[in-house]
N, C-alpha and C positions, 0 to 999 in steps of 0.2 A: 048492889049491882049498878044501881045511877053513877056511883061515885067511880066506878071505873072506866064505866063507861066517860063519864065527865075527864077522866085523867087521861084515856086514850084520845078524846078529842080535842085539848088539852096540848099533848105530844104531838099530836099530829100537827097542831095549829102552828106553834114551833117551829118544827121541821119544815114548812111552808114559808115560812117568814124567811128562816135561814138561808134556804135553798131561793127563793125571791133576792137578799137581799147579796148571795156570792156570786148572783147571775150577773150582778152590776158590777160592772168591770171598772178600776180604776187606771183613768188614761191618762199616762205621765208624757209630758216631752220635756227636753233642755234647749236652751239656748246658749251658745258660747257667747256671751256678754263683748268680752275684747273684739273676736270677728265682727260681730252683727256691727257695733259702732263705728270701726275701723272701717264696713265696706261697706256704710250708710252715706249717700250721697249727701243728703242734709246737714249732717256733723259736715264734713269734709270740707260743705262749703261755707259752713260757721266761722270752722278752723281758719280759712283762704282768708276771709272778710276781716276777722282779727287779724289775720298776720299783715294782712293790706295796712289796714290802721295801725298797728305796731310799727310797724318801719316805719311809716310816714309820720309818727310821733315819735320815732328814733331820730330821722334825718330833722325835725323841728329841735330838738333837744341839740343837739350836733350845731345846726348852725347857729341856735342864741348860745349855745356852750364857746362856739367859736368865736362869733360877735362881740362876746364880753370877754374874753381874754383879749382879744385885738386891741377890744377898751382901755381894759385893765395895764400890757404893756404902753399904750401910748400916754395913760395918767402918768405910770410909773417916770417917762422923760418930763411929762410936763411938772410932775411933782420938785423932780432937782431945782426948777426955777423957783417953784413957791418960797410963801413960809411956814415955818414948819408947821404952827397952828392952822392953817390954811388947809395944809396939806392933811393933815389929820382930819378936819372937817370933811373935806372931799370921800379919803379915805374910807371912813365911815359911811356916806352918804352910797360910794359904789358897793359897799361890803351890803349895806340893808338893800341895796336894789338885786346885789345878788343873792342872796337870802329868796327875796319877793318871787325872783324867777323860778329859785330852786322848789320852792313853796310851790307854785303856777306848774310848774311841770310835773312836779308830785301828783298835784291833783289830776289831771290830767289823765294822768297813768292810772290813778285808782280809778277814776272814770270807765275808764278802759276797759279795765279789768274786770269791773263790775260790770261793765252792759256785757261783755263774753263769758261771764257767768251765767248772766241772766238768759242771753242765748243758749248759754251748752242744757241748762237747768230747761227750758223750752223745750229741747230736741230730744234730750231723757225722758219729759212725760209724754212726746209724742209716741215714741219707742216705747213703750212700757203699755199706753192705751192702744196702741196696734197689737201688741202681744197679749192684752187680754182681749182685744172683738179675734183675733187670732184664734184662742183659746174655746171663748164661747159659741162660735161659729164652726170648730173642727171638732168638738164634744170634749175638749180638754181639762181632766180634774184640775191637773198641774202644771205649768208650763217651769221649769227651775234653769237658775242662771246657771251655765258655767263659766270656765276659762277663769283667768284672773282673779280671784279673791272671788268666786262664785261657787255653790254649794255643790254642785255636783261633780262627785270626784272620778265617777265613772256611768258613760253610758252607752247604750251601743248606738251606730250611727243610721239607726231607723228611726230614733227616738230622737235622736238632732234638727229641728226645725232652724235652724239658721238660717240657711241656701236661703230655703220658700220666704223667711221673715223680711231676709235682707234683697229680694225680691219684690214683696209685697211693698216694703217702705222707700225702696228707687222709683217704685212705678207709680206709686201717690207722690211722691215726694216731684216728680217733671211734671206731674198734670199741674 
């Protein structure tokens, strides 16, 4: 008799747990990844700041590109007077300073490229830690990327937190 008793209390203890643990609901939302960045003020004006310094390291490139060609035709006349070893030396001497600049402007540009890396890589963790105090603050299991190379291939659009995300991160992002 104990032992059935034990098995019914047992099944019942079970059925408690089960019923406990289908009560907890799993709360999924998505984010379309491509919008949410796209209509982040923050990126935008990363984006702006590089493209500022891009060009202005364009037009720098442009006029020592121009200044040294200017150079380069005026040796080319003063070169007919020389002699020929002369002219070779010179030759040589413009060729390694052009070389130096190409070098100097390389660097430059991986500079560049590298601090707007290191900005766009910034404004990703901040989006990412907005979207989990997001998450932990709205009771969210899952928050899942979509759009673009993002997991979620269909959702419906209750479950789309973008709007509010990409709301949330304009309106910290002016304070």
């Amino acid at each position: 008799m104990k032992t059935k008793f034990k098995t019914r209390r047992n099944l019942l203890m079970i059925f408690a747990v089960v019923g406990l643990v289908s009560c907890q609901q799993t709360k999924i939302g998505y984010v379309d990844n491509v919008r949410l960045m796209d209509e982040y003020q923050g990126k935008m004006d990363v984006e702006a700041d590089f493209k500022v310094k891009a060009d202005a390291l364009n037009k720098k490139r442009d006029s020592i590109s121009q200044a040294f060609q200017q150079e380069a035709q005026a040796f080319q006349t003063e070169a007919e007077k020389m002699s020929q070893k002369k002219a070779q030396e010179q030759y040589a001497e413009m060729q390694q300073r052009g070389q130096m600049i190409g070098q100097q402007l390389q660097q430059e540009d991986q500079q560049l490229q590298a601090s707007g890396q290191t900005e766009m890589d910034s404004v990703v963790g901040k989006v990412k830690k907005e979207i989990e105090a997001y998450g932990k603050a709205n009771g969210y299991t899952y928050i899942l990327g979509g759009g673009d190379g993002g997991s979620v291939l269909y959702g419906t659009e209750t479950n789309d937190l973008t709007d509010e995300l990409v709301e949330i991160l304009n309106e910290k992002y002016t304070k």
